[in-house]
C-alpha positions as CSV (number, residue, x, y, z in Angstrom):
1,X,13.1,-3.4,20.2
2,X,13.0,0.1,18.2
3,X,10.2,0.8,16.7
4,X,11.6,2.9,13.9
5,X,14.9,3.8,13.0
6,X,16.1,7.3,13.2
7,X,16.1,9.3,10.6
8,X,19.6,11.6,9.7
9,X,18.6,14.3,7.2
10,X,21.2,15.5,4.6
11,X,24.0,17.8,5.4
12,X,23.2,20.8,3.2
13,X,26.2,23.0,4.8
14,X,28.5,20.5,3.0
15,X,29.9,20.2,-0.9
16,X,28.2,19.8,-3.2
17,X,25.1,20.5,-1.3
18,X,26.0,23.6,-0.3
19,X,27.1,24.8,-3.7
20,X,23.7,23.3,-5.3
21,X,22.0,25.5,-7.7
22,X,18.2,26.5,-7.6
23,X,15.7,24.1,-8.7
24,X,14.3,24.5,-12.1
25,X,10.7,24.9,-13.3
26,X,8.9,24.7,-17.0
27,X,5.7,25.7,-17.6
28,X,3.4,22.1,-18.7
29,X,3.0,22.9,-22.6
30,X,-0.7,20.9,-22.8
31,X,-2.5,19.4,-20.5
32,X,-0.9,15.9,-19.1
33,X,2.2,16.9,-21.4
34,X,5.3,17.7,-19.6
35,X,8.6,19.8,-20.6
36,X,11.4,18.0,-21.4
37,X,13.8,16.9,-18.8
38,X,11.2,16.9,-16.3
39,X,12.1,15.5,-12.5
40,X,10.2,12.1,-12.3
41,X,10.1,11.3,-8.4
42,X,10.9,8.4,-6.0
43,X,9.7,6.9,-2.7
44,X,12.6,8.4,-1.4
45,X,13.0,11.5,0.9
46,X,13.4,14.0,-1.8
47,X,14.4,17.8,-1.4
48,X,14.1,21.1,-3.6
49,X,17.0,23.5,-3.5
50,X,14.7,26.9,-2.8
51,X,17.5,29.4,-2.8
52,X,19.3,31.2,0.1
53,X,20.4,27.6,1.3
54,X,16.9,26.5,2.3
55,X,15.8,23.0,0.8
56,X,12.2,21.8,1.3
57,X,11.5,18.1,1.7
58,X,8.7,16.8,0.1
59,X,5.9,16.0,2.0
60,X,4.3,13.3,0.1
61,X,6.6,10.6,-2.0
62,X,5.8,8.5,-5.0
63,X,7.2,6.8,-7.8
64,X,6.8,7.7,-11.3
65,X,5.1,11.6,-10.1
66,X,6.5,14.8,-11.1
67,X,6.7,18.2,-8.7
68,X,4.4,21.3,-9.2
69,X,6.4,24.0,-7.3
70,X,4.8,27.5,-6.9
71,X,7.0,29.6,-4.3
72,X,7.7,27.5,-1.3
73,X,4.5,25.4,-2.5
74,X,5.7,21.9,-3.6
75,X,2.9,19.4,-4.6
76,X,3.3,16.1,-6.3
77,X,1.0,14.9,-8.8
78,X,0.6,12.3,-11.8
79,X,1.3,13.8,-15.6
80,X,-1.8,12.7,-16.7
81,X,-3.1,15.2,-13.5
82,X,-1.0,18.4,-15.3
83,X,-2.6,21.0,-16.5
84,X,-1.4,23.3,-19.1
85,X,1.1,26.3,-17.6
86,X,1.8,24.5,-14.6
87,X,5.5,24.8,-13.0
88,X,6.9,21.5,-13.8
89,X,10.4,21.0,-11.9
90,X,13.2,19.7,-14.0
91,X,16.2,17.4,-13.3
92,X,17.7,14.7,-14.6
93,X,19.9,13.6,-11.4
94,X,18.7,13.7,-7.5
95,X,22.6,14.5,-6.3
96,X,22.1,18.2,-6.1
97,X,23.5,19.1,-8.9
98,X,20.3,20.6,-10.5
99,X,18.7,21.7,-7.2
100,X,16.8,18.2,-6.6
101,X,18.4,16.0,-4.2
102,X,17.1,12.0,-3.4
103,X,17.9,11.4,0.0
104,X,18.4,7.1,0.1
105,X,20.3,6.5,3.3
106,X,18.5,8.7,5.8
107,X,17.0,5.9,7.8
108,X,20.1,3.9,9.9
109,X,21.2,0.6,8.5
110,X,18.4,-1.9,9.7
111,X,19.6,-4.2,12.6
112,X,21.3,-7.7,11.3
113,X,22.5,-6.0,8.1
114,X,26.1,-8.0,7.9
115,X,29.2,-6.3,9.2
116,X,31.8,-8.1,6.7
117,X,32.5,-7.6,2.8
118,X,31.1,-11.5,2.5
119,X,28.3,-12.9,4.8
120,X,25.6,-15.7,4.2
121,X,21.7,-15.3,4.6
122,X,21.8,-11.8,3.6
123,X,18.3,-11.4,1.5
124,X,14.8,-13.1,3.0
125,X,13.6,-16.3,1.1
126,X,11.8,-19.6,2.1
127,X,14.5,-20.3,4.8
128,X,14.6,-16.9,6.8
129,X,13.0,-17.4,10.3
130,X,10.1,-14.4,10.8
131,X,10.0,-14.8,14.4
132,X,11.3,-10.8,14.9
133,X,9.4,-9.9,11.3
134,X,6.4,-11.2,13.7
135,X,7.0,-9.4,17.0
136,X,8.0,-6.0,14.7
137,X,4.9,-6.4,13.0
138,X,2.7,-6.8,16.8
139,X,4.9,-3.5,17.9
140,X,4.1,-1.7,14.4
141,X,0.2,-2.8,14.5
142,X,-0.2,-1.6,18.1
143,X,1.3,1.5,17.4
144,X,-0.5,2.6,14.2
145,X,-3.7,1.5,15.3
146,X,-4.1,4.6,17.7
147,X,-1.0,6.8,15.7
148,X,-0.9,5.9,12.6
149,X,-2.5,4.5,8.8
150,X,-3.0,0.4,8.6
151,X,-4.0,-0.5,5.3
152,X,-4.4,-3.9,4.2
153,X,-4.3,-5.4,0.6
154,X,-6.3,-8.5,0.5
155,X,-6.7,-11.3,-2.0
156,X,-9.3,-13.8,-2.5
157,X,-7.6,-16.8,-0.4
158,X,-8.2,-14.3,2.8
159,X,-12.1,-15.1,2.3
160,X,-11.8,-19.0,1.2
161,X,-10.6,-20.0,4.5
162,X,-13.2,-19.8,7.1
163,X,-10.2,-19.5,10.0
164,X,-8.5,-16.6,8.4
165,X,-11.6,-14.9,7.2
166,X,-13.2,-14.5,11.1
167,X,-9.7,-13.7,12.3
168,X,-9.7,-10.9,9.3
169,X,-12.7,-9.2,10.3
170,X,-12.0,-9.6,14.4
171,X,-8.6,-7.4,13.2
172,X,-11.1,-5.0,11.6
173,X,-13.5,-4.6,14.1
174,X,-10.5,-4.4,16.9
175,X,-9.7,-1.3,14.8
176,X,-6.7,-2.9,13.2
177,X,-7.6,-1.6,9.6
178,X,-8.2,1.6,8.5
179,X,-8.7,1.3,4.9
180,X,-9.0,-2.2,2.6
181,X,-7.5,-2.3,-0.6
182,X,-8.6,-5.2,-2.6
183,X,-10.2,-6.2,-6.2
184,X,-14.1,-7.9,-7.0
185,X,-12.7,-11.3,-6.0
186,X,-12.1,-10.7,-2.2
187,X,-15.6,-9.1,-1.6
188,X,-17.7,-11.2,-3.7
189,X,-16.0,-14.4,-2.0
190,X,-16.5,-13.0,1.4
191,X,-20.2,-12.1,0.8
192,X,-20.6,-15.8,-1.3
193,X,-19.1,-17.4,2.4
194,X,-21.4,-14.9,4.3
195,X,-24.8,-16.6,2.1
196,X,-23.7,-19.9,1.4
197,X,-20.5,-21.0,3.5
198,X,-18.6,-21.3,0.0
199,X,-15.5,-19.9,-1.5
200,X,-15.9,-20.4,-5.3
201,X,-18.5,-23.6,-4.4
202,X,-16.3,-25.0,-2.0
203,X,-17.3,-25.8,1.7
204,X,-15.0,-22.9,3.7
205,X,-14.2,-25.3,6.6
206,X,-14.8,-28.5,5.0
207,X,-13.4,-27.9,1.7
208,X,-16.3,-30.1,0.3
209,X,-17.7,-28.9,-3.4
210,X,-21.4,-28.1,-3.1
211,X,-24.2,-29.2,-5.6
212,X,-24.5,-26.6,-8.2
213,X,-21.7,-24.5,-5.7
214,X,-20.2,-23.1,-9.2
215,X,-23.0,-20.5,-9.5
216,X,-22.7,-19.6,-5.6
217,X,-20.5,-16.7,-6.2
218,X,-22.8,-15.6,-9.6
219,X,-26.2,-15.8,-7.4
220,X,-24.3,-13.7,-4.6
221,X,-22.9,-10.9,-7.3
222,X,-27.0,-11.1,-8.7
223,X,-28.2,-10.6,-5.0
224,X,-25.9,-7.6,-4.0
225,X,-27.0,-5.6,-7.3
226,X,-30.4,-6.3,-6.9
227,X,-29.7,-4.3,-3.5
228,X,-27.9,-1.8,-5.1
229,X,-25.2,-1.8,-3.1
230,X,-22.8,-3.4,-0.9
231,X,-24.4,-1.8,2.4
232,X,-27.9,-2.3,1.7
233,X,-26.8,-5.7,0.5
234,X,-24.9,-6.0,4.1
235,X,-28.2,-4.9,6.0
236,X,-31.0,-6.5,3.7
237,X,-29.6,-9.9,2.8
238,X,-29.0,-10.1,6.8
239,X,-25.1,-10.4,6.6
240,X,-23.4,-10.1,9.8
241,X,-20.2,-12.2,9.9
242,X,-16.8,-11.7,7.4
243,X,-14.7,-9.1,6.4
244,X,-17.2,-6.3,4.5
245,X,-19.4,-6.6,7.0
246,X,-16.4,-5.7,9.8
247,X,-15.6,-3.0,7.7
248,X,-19.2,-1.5,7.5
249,X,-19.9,-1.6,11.0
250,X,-16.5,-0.1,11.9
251,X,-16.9,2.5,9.0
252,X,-13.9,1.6,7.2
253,X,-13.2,2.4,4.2
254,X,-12.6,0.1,1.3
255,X,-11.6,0.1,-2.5
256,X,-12.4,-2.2,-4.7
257,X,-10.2,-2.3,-7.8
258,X,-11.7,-4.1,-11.0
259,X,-9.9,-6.0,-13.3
260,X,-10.5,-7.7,-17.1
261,X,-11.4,-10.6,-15.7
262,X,-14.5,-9.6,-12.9
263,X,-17.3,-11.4,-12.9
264,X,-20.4,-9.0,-12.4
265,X,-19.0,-7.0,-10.8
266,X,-20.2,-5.7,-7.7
267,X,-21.9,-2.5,-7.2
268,X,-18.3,-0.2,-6.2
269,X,-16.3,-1.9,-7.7
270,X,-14.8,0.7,-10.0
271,X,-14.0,-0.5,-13.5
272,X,-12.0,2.5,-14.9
273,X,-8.1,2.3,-14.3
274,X,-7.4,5.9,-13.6
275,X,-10.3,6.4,-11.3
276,X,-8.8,2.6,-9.1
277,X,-5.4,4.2,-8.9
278,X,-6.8,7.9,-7.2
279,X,-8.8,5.5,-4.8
280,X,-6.4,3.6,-4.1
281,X,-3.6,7.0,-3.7
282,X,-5.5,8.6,-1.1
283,X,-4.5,5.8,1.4
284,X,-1.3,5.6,-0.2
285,X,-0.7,9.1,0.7
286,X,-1.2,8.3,4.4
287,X,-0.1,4.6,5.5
288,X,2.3,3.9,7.7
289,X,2.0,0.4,7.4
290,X,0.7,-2.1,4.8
291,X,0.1,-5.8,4.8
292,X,-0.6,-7.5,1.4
293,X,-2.1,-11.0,1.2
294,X,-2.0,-13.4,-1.4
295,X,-2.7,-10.6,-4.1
296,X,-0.2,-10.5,-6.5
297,X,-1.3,-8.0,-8.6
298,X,-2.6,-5.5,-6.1
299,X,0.6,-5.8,-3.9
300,X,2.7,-4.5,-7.1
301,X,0.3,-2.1,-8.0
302,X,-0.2,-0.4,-4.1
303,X,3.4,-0.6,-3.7
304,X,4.3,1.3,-6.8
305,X,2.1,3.9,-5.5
306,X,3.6,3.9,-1.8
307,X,5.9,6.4,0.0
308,X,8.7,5.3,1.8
309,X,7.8,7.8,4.7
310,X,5.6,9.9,6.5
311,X,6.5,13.2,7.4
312,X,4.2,14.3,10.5
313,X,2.5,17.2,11.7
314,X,5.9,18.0,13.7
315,X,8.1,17.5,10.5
316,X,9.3,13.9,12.0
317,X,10.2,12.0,9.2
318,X,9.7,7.8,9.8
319,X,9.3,4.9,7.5
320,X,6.5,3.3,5.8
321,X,6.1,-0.4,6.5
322,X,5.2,-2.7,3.6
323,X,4.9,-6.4,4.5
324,X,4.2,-8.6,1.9
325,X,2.5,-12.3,2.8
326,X,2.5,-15.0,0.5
327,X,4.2,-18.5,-0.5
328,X,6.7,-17.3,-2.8
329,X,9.0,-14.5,-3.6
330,X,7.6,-13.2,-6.8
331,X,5.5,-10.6,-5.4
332,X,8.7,-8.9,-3.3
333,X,11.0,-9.7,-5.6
334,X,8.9,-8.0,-8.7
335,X,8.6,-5.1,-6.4
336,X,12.1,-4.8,-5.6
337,X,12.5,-4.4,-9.4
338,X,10.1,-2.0,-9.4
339,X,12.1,0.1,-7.0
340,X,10.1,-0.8,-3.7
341,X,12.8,-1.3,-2.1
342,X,11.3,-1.5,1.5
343,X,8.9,-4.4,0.9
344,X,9.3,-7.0,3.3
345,X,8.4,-10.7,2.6
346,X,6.4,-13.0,4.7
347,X,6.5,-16.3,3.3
348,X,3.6,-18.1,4.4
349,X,0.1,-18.7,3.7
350,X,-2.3,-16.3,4.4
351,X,-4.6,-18.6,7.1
352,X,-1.6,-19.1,9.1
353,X,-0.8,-15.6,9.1
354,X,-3.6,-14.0,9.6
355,X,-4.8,-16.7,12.4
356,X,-1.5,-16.0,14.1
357,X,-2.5,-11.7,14.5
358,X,-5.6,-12.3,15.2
359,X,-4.2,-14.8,18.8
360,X,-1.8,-12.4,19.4
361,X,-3.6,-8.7,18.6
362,X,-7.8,-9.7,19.7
C-alpha cells in the first residue's frame, strides 16, 4: 500500500490567488498582547503572500499560534511567547484574500473515502474492522523508526498490565520510540510494577490485591525522591525491566506532564502548565507519527499541539499520523471538535494493542 499520500500544493497562478494581496504585519503592543485581527493558525499547510507572487509555506503548524514574520523569516509562536514590537501577521480569513492562505485539501482523498452522495460506514466507531489501520500503522512504524519522529502518549493502563507493559518497553528498546509523552501516573505505576509487581496494589499478572498494596505506589514515589531522580532511582533501586527503564537505557527522552491530582510527584515531573506544554511542543514540532493510549487527557492536549505535516529538509511536505487507542470514541471524537481532524481511532484496549506491535515489530 502507499505509505503517504501525495501532496498537491495550491495553484498560486490562478484567481484569487494570483490577485492576493501582501500579508499584513502589526507590531505586538505589550508583551503576550497581540494587535487586533491577528492571524490565529491551524494544523493545516498554511502560506504567506510575500509579494512579487512568491508565497512561503510555513514550516512548522499548530493550532491556536500566531506568525512572527520578519522578511522572508516566518516563525510561529504562542501569544503568551510575544514580545512587545514584534511583527504580528494579521488576517481574519485563510482564502487569500488578506495574503494568508490555509491550504485543507493538499493531501489526496484517503483510499475508501465513498464515491456516492449517500454511502454507509463512512466514520470509524466500535464496528470498523482495523485490519489495514494495523498493517498502515507496521508500514508507518518501520518507516519512522529509521526516517522519521515516533512519539507515544501513554496512560497508566500501559503499566497495569504486565503483557502490554514488557511489550511497551521491547518497542522502546527496538528503537520504536523516540520521545514519551505521558503524566505522573504512567511512570510511578511502571516503577511501583518494577519494585513490587503491582499496579495501584494489584498483582500485574494475577490481578490479586496485595496486603497493604494501597501504599505500593506511595513507598515507590518515597523511594525515587529519596534518589533524587528517576535515573539514579533506575540504577540504585536496581530497576531493569518496564517502560522508564527502556527509555533510559535507549536514551529516550520522556515528559512527564503533572496534573491536580498527582500524588508526590515524582522527581521530573513538571508541575507548572506553561513549562508541560513547551516540553511537550518540542516533539510536537517534529513527529511524524503519534500513538496515544488510554490517556484521555494527554491525547487532547498533544493533539491540539500537533501539526498535520512535516515539511522536510528537501521541502517535501507529508502528513503527520495521530492514532488514537482506546475503548471508546470520546478521545477522537473530542479531538475532532477540537479541529484535529487527522486523528485516527483504534478501538481497543491497550494490552491487546500493544501485545499485537510488539509480535509483529520485535
Amino acid at each position: 500500500m502507499e505509505l503517504f499520500p501525495p501532496y498537491t500544493p495550491p495553484d498560486f497562478t490562478r484567481s484569487p490567488l494570483a490577485d492576493a494581496p501582501q500579508a499584513q504585519t502589526a507590531p505586538a503592543p505589550a508583551d503576550g498582547v497581540l494587535p487586533e485581527r491577528f492571524h490565529a493558525t491551524s494544523n493545516l499547510p498554511e502560506y504567506l503572500h510575500l509579494g512579487d507572487g512568491r508565497w512561503l509555506l510555513a514550516r512548522e503548524g499548530r493550532m491556536d499560534g500566531v506568525y512572527l514574520l520578519r522578511g522572508d523569516e516566518l516563525r510561529v509562536v504562542e501569544p503568551r511567547a510575544v514580545r512587545r514590537g514584534d511583527p504580528v501577521v494579521l488576517a481574519r480569513t485563510g482564502r487569500g484574500e488578506e495574503g494568508v492562505y490555509v491550504h485543507a485539501d493538499g493531501f489526496a482523498v484517503p483510499a475508501g473515502a465513498p464515491a456516492d452522495e449517500f454511502a454507509f460506514r463512512t466514520r470509524n466507531s466500535r464496528e470498523t474492522p482495523y485490519s489495514r489501520s494495523y498493517d498502515l500503522l507496521y508500514d508507518l512504524l518501520r518507516h519512522d523508526r529509521q526516517q522519521g519522529h515516533i512519539v507515544w502518549v501513554l496512560g497508566p493502563a500501559v503499566a497495569f498490565d504486565r503483557d502490554s507493559r514488557d511489550a511497551m518497553a521491547a518497542l522502546v528498546e527496538a528503537g520504536y520510540c523516540h520521545a514519551l509523552l505521558a503524566g505522573n501516573a504512567l511512570a510511578t505505576h511502571d516503577l511501583e510494577a518494577a519494585l513490587f509487581r503491582t499496579g495501584l496494589g494489584q498483582d500485574i499478572y494475577t490481578r490479586e490485591l496485595r496486603p497493604g498494596g494501597h501504599c505500593n505506589h506511595l513507598d515507590t514515589i518515597n523511594r525515587v525522591r529519596r534518589c533524587g531522580s528517576l535515573a539514579v532511582a533506575i540504577r540504585e533501586l536496581g530497576i531493569s525491566d518496564g517502560i522508564m527503564a527502556a527509555c533510559e537505557r535507549q536514551q529516550v527522552p520522556w515528559v512527564l506532564a503533572g496534573s491536580i491530582r498527582d500524588d508526590g510527584p515524582l522527581p521530573g515531573v513538571i508541575a507548572d502548565a506553561c513549562a508541560a506544554q513547551d516540553a511537550m511542543r518540542v516533539h510536537a514540532r517534529r513527529a511524524t507519527t503519534v500513538v496515544a493510549l488510554a490517556t484521555q487527557l494527554h491525547s487532547i492536549a498533544f493533539g491540539n499541539m500537533l501539526p498535520g505535516y512535516q515539511v522536510d529538509a528537501a521541502g517535501t511536505v507529508r502528513p503527520v499520523f495521530f492514532y488514537v487507542v482506546d475503548m471508546s470514541e470520546f478521545s477522537v471524537d473530542k479531538l475532532a471538535n477540537r479541529g484535529s481532524l487527522q486523528a485516527a481511532p483504534i478501538l481497543t484496549n491497550v494490552q491487546d494493542f500493544v501485545v499485537n506491535l510488539r509480535h509483529n515489530l520485535c
